[in-house]
SETOR-111479 format. One record per residue: residue in one letter; x, y, z of N, C-alpha, C in turn; residue number from 1. Coordinates in steps of 0.1 Angstrom, whole numbers. Layout:
residu_n.xx_n.yy_n.zz_ca.xx_ca.yy_ca.zz_c.xx_c.yy_c.zz_num
A_X_Y_Z_X_Y_Z_X_Y_Z_NUM
...
This chain:
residu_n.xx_n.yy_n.zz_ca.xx_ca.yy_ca.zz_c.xx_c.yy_c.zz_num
X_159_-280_-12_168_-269_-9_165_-257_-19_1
X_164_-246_-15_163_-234_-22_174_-234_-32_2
X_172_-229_-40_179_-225_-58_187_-213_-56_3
X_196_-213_-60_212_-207_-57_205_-191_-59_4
X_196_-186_-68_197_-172_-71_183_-167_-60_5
X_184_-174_-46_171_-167_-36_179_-158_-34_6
X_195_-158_-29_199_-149_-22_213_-140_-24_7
X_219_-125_-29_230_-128_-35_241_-131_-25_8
X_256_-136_-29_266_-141_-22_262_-129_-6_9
X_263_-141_3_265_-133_21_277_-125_24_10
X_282_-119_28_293_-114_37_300_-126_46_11
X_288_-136_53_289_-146_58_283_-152_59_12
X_283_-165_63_269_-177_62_270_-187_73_13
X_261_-192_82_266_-205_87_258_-216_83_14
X_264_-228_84_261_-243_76_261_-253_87_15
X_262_-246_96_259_-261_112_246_-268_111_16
X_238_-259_109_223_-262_110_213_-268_100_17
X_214_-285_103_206_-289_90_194_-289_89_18
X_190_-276_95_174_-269_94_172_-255_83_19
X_186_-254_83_185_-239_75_199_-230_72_20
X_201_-222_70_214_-215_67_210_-200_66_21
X_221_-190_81_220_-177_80_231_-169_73_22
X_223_-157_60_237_-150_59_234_-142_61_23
X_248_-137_66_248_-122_73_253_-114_61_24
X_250_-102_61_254_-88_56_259_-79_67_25
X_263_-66_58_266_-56_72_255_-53_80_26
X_247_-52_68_235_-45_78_223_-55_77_27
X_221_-66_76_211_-74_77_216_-91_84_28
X_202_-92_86_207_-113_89_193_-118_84_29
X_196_-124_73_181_-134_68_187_-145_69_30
X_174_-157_74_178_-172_76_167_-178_65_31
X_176_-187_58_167_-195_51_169_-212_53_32
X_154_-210_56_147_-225_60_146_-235_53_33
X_152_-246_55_149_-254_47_137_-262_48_34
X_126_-268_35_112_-270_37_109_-275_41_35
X_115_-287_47_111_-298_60_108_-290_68_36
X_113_-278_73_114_-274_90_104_-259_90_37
X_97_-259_78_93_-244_79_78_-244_87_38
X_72_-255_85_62_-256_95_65_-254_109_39
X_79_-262_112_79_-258_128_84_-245_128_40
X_90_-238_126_94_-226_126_81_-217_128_41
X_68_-218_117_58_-213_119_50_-214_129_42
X_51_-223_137_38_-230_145_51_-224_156_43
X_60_-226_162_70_-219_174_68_-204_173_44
X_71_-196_163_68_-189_162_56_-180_167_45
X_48_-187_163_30_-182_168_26_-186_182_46
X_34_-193_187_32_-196_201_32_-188_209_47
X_27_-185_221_26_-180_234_37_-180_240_48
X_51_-187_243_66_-186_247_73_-180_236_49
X_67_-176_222_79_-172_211_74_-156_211_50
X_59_-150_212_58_-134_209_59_-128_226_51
X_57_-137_235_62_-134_253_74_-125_251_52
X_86_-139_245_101_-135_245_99_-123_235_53
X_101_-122_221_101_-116_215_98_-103_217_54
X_89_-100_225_81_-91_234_87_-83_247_55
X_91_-94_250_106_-91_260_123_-88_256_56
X_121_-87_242_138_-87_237_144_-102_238_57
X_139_-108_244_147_-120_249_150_-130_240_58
X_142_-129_230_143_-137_217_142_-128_201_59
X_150_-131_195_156_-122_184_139_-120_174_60
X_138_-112_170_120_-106_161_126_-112_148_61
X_115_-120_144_119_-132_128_104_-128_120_62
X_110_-119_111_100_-114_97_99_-122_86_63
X_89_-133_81_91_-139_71_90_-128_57_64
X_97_-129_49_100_-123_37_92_-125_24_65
X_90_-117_19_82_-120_4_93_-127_-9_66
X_88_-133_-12_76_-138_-20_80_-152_-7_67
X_69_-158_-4_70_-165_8_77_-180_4_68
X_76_-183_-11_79_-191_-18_92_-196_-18_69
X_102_-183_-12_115_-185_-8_120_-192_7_70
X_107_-189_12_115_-196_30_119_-188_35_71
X_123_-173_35_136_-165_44_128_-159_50_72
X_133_-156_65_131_-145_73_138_-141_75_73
X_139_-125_79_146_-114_83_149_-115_101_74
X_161_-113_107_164_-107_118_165_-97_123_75
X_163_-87_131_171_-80_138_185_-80_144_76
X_193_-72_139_206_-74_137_207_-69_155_77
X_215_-76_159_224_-75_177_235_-61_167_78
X_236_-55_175_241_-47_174_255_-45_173_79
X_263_-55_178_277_-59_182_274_-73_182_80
X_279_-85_177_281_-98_180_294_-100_189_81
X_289_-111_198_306_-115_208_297_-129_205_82
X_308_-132_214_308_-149_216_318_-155_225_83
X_311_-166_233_312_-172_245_327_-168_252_84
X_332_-176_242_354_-169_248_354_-156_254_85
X_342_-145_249_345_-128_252_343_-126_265_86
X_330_-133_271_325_-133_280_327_-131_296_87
X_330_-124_303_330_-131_316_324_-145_320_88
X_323_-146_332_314_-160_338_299_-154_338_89
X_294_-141_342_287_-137_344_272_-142_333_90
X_280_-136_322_272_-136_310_272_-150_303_91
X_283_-159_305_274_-174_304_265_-176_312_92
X_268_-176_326_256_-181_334_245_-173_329_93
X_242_-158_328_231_-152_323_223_-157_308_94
X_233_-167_299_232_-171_288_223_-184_290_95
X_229_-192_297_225_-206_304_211_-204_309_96
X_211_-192_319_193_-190_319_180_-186_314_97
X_189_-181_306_175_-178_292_177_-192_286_98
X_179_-200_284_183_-206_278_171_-218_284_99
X_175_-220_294_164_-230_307_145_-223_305_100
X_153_-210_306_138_-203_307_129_-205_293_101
X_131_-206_283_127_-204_269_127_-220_271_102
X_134_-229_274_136_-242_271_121_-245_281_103
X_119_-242_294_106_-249_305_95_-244_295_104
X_97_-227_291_81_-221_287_80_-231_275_105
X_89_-235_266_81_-238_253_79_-251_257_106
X_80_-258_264_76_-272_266_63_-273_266_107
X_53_-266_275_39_-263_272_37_-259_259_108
X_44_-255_253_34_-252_237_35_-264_230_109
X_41_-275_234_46_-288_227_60_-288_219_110
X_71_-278_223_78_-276_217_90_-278_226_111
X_104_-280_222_117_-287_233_130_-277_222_112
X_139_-277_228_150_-272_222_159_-287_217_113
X_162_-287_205_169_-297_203_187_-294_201_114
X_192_-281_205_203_-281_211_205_-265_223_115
X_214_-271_232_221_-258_242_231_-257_241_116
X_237_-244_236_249_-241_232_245_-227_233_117
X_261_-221_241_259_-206_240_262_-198_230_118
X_263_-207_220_261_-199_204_246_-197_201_119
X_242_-204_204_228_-196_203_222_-182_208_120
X_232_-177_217_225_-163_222_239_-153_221_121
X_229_-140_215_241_-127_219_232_-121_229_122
X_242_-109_231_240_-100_237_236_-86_232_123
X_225_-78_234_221_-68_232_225_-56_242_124
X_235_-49_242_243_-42_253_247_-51_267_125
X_236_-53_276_239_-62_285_232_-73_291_126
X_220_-71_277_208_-82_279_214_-94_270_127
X_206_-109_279_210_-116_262_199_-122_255_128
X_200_-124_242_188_-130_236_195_-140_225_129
X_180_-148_233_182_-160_219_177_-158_207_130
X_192_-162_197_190_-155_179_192_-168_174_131
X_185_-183_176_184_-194_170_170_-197_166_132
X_162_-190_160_150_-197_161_147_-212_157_133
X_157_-220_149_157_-231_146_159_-241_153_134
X_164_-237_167_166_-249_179_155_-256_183_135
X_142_-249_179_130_-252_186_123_-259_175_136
X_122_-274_182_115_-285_174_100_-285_178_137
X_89_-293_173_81_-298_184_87_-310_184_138
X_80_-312_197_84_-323_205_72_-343_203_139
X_76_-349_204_70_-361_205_66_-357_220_140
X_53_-363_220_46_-362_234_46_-371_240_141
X_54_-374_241_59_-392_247_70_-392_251_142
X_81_-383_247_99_-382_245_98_-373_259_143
X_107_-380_269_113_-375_280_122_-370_277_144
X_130_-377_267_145_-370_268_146_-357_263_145
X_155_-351_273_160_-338_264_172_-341_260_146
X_175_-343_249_186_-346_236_198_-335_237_147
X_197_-323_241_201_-311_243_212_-313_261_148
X_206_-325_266_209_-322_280_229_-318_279_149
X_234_-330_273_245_-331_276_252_-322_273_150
X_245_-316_260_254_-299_254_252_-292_266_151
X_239_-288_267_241_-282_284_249_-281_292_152
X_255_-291_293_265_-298_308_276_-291_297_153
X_277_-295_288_291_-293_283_294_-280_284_154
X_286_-272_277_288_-259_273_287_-250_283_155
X_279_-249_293_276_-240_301_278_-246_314_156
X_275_-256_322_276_-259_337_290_-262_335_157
X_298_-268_328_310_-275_332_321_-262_333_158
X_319_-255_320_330_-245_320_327_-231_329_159
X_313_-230_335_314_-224_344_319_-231_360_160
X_316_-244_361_326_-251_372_335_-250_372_161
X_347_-252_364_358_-249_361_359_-235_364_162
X_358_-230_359_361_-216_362_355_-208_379_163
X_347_-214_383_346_-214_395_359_-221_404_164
X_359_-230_402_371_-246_408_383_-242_413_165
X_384_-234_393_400_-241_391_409_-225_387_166
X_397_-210_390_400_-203_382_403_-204_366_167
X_399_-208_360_404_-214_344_398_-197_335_168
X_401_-188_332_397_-183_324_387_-184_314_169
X_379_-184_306_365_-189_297_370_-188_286_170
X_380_-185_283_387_-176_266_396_-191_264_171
X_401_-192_278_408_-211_275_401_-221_273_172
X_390_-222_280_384_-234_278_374_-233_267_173
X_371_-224_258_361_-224_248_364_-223_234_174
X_374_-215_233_381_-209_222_382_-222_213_175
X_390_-228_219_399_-241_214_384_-256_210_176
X_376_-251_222_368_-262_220_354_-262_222_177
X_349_-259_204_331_-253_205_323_-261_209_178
X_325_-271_215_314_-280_223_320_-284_234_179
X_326_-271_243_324_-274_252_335_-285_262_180
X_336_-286_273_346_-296_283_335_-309_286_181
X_344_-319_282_335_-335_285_341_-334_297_182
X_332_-345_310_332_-346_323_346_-357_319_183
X_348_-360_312_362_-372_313_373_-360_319_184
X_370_-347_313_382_-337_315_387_-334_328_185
X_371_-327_328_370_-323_343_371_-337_357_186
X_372_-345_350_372_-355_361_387_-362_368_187
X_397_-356_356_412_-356_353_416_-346_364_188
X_409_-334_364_416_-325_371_408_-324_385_189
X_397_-328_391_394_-327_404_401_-340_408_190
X_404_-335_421_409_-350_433_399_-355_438_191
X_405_-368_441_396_-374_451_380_-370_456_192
X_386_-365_464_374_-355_476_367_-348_467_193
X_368_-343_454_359_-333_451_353_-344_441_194
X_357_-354_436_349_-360_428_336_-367_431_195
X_339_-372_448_328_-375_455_317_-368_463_196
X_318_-349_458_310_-340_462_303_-335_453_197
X_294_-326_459_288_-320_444_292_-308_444_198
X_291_-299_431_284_-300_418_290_-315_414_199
X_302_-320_415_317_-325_408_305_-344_404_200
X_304_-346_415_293_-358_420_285_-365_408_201
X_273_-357_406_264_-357_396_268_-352_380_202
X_279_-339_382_279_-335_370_293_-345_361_203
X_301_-350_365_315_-349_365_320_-363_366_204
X_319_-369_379_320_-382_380_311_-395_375_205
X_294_-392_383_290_-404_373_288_-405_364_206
X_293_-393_353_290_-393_337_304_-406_334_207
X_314_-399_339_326_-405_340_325_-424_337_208
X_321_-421_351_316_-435_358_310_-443_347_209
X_299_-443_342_290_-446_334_290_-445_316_210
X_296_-439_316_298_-431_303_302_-448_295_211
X_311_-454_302_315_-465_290_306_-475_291_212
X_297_-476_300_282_-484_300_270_-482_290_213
X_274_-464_289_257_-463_283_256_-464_269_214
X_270_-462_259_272_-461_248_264_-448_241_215
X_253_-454_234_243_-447_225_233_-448_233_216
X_223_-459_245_215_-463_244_206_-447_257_217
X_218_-435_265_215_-421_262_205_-418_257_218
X_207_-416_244_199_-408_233_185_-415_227_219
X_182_-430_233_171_-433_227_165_-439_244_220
X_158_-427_244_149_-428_257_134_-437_259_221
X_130_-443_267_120_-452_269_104_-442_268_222
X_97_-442_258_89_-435_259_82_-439_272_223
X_75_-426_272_64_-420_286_50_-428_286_224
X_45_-433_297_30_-435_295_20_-427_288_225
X_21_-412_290_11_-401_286_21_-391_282_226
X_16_-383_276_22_-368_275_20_-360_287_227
X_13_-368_301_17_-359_311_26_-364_317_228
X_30_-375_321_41_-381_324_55_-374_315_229
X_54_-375_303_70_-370_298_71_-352_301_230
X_58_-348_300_63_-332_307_65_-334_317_231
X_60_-340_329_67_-344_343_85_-343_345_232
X_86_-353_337_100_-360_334_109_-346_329_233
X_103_-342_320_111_-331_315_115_-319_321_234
X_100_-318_330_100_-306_335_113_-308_348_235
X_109_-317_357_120_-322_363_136_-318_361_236
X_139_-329_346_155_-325_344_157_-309_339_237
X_145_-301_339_151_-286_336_153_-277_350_238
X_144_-281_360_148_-278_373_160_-289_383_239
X_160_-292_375_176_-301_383_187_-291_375_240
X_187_-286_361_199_-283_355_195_-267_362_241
X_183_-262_365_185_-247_370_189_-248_384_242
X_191_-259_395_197_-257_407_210_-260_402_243
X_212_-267_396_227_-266_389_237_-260_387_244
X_233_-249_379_234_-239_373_236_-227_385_245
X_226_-226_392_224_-214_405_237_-222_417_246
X_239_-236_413_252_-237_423_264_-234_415_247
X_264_-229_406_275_-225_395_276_-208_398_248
X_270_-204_404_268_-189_397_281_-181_403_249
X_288_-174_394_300_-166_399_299_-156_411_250
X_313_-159_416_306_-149_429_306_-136_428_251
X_299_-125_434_297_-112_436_306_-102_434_252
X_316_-107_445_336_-99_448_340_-106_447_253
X_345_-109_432_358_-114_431_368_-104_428_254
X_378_-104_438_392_-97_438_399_-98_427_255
X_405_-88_423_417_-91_410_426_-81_414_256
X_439_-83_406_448_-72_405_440_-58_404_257
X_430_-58_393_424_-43_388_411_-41_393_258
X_406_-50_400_390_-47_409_393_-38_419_259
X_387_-25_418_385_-17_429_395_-5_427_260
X_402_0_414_411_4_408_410_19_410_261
X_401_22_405_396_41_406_395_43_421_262
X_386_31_431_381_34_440_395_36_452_263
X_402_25_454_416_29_464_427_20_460_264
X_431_19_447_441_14_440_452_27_436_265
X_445_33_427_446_43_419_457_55_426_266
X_463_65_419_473_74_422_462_89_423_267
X_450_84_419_438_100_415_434_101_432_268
X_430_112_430_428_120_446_415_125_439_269
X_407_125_449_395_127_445_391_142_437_270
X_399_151_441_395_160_432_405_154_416_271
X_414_154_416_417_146_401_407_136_396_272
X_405_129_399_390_120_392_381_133_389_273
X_380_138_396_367_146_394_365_154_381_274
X_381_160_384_384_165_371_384_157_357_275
X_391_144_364_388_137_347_377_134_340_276
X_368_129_354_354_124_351_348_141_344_277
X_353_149_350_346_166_340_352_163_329_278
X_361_162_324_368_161_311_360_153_300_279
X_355_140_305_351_132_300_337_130_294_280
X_331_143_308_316_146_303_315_158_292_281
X_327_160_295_328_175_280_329_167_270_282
X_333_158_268_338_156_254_329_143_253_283
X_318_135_259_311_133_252_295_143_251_284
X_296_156_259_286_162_249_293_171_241_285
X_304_168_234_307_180_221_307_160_209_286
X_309_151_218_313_141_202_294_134_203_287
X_288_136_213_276_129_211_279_118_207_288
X_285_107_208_282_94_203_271_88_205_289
X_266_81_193_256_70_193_263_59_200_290
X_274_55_196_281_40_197_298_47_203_291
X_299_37_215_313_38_220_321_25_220_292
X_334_28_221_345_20_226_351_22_236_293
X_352_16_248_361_18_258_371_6_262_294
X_384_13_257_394_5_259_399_2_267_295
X_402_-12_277_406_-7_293_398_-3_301_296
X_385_-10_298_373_2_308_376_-3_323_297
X_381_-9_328_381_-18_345_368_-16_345_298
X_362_-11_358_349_-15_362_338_-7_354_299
X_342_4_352_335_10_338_329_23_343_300
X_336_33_351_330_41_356_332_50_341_301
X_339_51_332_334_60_324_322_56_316_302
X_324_41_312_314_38_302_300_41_311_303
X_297_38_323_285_41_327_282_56_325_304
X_293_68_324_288_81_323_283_83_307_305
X_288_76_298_286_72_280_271_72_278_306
X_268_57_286_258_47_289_248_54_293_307
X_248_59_302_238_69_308_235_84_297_308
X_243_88_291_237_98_284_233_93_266_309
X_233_78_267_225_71_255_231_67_247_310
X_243_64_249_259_58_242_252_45_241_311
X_255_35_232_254_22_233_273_18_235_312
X_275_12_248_282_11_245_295_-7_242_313
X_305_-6_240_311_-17_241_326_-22_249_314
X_326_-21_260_338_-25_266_350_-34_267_315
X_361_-32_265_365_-44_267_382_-42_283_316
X_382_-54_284_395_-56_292_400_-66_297_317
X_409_-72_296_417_-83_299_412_-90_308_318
X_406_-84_320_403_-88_334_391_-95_331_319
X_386_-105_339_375_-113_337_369_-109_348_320
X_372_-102_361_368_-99_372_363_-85_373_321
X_366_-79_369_364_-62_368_355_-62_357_322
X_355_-71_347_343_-72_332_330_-72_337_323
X_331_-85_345_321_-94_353_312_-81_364_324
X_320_-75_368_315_-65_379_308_-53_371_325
X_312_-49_358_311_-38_351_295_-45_344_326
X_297_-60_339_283_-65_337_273_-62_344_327
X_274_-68_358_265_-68_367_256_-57_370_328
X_266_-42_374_259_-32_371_250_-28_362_329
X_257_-29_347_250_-26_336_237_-36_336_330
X_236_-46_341_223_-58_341_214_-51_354_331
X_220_-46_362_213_-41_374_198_-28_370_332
X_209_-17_363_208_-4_355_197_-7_341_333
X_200_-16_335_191_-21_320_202_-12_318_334
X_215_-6_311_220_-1_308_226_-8_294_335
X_227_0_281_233_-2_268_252_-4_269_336
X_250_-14_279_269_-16_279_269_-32_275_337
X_277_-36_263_288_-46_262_297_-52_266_338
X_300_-55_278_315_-58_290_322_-71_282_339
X_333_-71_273_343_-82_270_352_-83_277_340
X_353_-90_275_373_-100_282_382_-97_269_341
X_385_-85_262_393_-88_253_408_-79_255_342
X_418_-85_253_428_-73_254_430_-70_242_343
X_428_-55_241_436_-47_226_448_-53_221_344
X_458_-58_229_470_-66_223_473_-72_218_345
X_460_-84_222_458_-100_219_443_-98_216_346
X_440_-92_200_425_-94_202_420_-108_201_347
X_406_-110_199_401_-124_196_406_-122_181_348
X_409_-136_179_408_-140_162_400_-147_158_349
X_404_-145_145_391_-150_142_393_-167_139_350
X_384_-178_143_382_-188_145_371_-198_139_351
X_372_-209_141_362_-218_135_363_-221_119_352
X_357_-232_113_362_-240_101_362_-225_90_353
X_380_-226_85_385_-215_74_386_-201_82_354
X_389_-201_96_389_-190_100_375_-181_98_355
X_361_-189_97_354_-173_89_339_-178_96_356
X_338_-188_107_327_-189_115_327_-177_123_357
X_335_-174_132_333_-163_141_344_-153_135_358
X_341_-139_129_349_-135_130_360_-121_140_359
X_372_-120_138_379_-114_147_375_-107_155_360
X_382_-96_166_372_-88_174_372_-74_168_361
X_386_-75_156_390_-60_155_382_-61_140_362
X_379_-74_134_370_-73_119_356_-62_124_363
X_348_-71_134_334_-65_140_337_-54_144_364
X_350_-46_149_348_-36_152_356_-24_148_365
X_356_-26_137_366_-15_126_355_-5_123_366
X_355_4_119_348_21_122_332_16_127_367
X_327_11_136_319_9_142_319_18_150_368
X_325_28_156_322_34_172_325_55_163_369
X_317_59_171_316_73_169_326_81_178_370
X_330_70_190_340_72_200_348_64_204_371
X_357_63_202_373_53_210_377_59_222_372
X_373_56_236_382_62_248_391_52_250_373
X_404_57_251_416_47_260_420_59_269_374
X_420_58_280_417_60_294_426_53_302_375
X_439_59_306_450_53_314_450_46_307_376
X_454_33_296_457_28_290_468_26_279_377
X_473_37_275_485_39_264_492_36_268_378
X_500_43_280_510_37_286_516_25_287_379
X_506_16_290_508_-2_293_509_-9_278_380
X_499_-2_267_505_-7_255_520_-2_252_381
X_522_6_253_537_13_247_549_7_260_382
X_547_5_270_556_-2_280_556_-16_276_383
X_546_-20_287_543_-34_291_541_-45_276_384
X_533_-38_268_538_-44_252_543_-42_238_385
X_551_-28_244_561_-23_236_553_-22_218_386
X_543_-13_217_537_-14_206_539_0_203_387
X_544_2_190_550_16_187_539_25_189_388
X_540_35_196_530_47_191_518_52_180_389
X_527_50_170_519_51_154_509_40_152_390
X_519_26_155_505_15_153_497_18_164_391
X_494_22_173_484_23_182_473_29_179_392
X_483_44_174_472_58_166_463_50_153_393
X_469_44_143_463_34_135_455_26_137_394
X_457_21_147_444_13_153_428_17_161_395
X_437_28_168_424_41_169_415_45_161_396
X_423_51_149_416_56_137_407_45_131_397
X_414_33_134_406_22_127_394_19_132_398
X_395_19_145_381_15_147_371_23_149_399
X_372_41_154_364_55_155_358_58_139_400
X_350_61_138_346_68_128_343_82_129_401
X_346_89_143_345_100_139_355_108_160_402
X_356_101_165_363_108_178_367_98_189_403
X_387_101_191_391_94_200_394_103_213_404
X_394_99_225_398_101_231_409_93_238_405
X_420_104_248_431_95_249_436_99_259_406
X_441_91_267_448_102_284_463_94_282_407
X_475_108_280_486_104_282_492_103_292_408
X_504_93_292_507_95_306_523_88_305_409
X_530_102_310_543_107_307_553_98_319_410
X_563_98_314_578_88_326_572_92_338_411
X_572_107_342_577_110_357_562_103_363_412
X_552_96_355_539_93_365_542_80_373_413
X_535_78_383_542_69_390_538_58_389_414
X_527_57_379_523_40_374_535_40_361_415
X_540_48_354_544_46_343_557_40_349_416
X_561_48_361_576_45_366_574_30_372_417
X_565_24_378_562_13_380_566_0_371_418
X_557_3_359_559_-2_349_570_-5_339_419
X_575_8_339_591_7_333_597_-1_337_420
X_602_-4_355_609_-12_360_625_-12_365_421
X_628_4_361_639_8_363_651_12_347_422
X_637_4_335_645_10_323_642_22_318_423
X_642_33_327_640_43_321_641_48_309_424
X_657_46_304_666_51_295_660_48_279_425
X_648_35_280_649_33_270_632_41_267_426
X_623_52_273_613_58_274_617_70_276_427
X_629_75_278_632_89_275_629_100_266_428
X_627_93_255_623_101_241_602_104_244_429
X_599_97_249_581_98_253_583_115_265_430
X_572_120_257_566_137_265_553_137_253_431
X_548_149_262_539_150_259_535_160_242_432
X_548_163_241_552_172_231_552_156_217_433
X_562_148_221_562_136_210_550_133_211_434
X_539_128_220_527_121_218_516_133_207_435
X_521_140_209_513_151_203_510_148_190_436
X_526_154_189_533_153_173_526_140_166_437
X_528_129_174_524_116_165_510_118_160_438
X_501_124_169_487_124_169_484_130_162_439
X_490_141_161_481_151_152_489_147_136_440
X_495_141_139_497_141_119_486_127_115_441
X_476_125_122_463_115_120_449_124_124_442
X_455_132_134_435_135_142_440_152_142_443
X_426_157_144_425_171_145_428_171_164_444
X_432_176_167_431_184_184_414_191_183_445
X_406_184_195_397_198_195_398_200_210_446
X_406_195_219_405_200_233_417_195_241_447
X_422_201_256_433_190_263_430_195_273_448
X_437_188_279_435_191_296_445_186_303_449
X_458_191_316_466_186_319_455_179_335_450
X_457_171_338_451_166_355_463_173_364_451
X_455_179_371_462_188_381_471_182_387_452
X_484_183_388_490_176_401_496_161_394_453
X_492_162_385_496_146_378_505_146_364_454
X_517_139_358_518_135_345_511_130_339_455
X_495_137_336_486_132_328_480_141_320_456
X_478_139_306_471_149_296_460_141_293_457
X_447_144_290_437_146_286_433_149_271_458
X_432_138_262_429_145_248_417_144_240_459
X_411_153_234_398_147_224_405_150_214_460
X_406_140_204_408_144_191_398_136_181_461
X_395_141_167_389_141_157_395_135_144_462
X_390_129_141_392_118_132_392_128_116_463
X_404_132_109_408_139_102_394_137_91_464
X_388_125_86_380_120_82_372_107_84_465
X_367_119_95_357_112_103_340_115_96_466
X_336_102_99_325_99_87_312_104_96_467
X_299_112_94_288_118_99_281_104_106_468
């Protein structure tokens, strides 16, 4: 083991991995290898599936460090970390197939993944890449088994069946449990009929079935006649788990309450959009952001106007169906967008052993953004979850470093009157004169805009000490 003074105290560190241990900084990620495993690290590395990916973004760029005596390499830092819970369905399934893909190509270099877990890959706006370099063993040329299979099943095929099935949210079924749903679970909650079909069949039942037969005897597989024989075998169960997987894949239109919202949901008339969408393009070429926040993006028609003028940006919204749609695009586009499942209300917390494996969503994203848009959104926090004004503006400030934007929206609008519910009386004191007042004793004013025809204002304001 490396000697306590290689590296000084991390920001953060993980200790899952008895190949090595990453700490993170703000602005760095070095992994140090432990000396058993630094040969394979090296020889994966130099391979033909490690500089391919790497080459392609698809696999995180690993710089060995001087004096070499230490073991560390350097990462390139993901720009935003999320994790599995944040995700739509989309972006597991997208996760799951790099995952297969990196798992088939390194088998020809003589190399196997010795675990699948969607902890192993973030996301790079709306690409994902694998940032484990230590999953990848070489392999015994004899060993059919992939040892990794059942994490597989666990982590990725099952909880995207479920959430196919049963509608189950991803934030429920992961959060609570980093390895994932055992088929005992899922075998609780399908009937009959579905246990004797597939996916349910293969994935779900005969594990079920079997499970109290096989014990251990799983994991210690019958070696292969040849090393062509076990790539056979292997190659096999990785195209069994990618038809799998492709019969898992979320579907295209899925409807929600907020899918299709701008388009003929919404109270805007096409010249109002137009106008807002003008609003929106003013004020990001006076804030130029490198880095956005869009709070409440639904399908993301502003973030794609961000995104397109070179914003990196980061979304989030409650909806798992409008995220998923806003992905898809941005995957379509190669576009620099982040689509989360997070509500500002209820952000992610932070989780895992001492609270400090993963942490929060508002830790990762406290003055990270050069822009904060909440966009029809205030309203629903200050109604629907009664969050005072001020803490809201606080929260803004917290996470912008240098420009929020904000669209208010006053009693007489007709989503606000929706929402209310008939308690008017107790939203009386809200105009656009109070929202003001609150604001500006935090942000400078540099622009407004009333939407024609609507109780809605338009705000850019400036972060009183907003950082360059």
């Amino acid at each position: 083991m490396p000697s306590a003074d290689v590296l000084p105290p991390p920001a953060r560190r993980s200790f899952r991995d008895p190949a090595g241990t990453v700490h993170r900084y703000p602005d760095r990620i070095v992994r140090e290898v432990y000396s058993p495993f630094v040969k394979d690290l090296e020889d994966f590395l130099a391979t033909g599936t490690a500089r391919k990916a790497i080459e392609e973004r698809r696999l995180v760029r690993s710089v060995r460090q001087l004096p070499l005596s230490k073991n560390l390499w350097e990462h390139d830092v993901i720009p935003f970390a999320s994790f599995p819970y944040e995700w739509p369905p989309e972006m597991l399934h997208a996760a799951a197939s790099l995952t297969l893909d990196l798992a088939e190509a390194s088998l020809n270099d003589g190399f196997g993944l010795k675990d699948a877990t969607p902890y192993n890959v973030l996301f790079r706006g709306s690409r994902p890449v694998f940032v484990d370099v230590l999953s990848f063993e070489r392999r015994d040329p004899l060993d059919s088994t992939w040892m990794a299979y059942a994490q597989f099943v666990r982590t990725f095929l099952l909880p995207l069946m479920a959430q196919r099935y049963f509608d189950l949210p991803l934030d429920r079924l992961l959060m609570g449990q980093r390895d994932g749903i055992e088929p005992e679970t899922m075998y609780r909650w399908a009937g009959l009929w579905r246990r004797l079909t597939p996916p349910f069949l293969n994935l779900v039942a005969l594990p079920k079935w079997l499970g109290s037969r096989r014990n251990g005897d799983v994991y210690r597989g019958k070696p292969a006649a040849s090393p062509e024989q076990s790539r056979f075998v292997l190659s096999g169960l990785l195209r069994q788990c990618r038809r799998q997987l492709n019969s898992l894949a979320p579907a295209a239109a899925k409807e929600s309450t907020w899918s299709g919202y701008l388009d003929h949901k919404s109270l805007y008339s096409e010249a109002q959009l137009a106008q807002k969408e003008a609003f929106v393009r003013e004020a990001l070429d006076l804030a130029r952001p490198q880095s956005v926040l869009d709070v409440g993006a639904n399908e993301g028609r502003f973030s794609l106007l961000a995104a397109r003028k070179g914003a990196a940006v980061v979304t989030i919204d409650s909806d798992p169906a409008v995220t998923g749609t806003l992905w898809r695009t941005a995957s379509q586009e190669n576009l620099d967008i982040l689509p989360l499942v997070v509500d500002l209300t209820r952000p992610t917390p932070a989780v895992g052993w001492r609270n400090q494996e993963c942490p929060s969503f508002l830790e990762r994203a406290q003055g990270k953004f050069d822009l904060v848009m909440m966009l029809a959104v205030v309203h629903h926090v200050l109604v629907t979850e009664r969050i005072p004004l001020e803490d809201l503006l606080e929260l803004a400030d917290d996470l912008s470093r240098g420009y929020v934007l904000i669209e208010f929206v006053a009693p007489p609008d007709t989503m606000f009157q929706r929402i209310v519910r008939g308690r008017d009386e107790l939203y009386s004191h809200i105009s656009p004169a109070w929202f003001e007042a609150a604001a500006l004793s935090r942000f400078e004013l540099v622009r407004s805009q009333r939407i024609n025809g609507l109780s809605r204002w338009l705000y850019l304001f400036r972060r009183r000490h907003a950082t360059s």
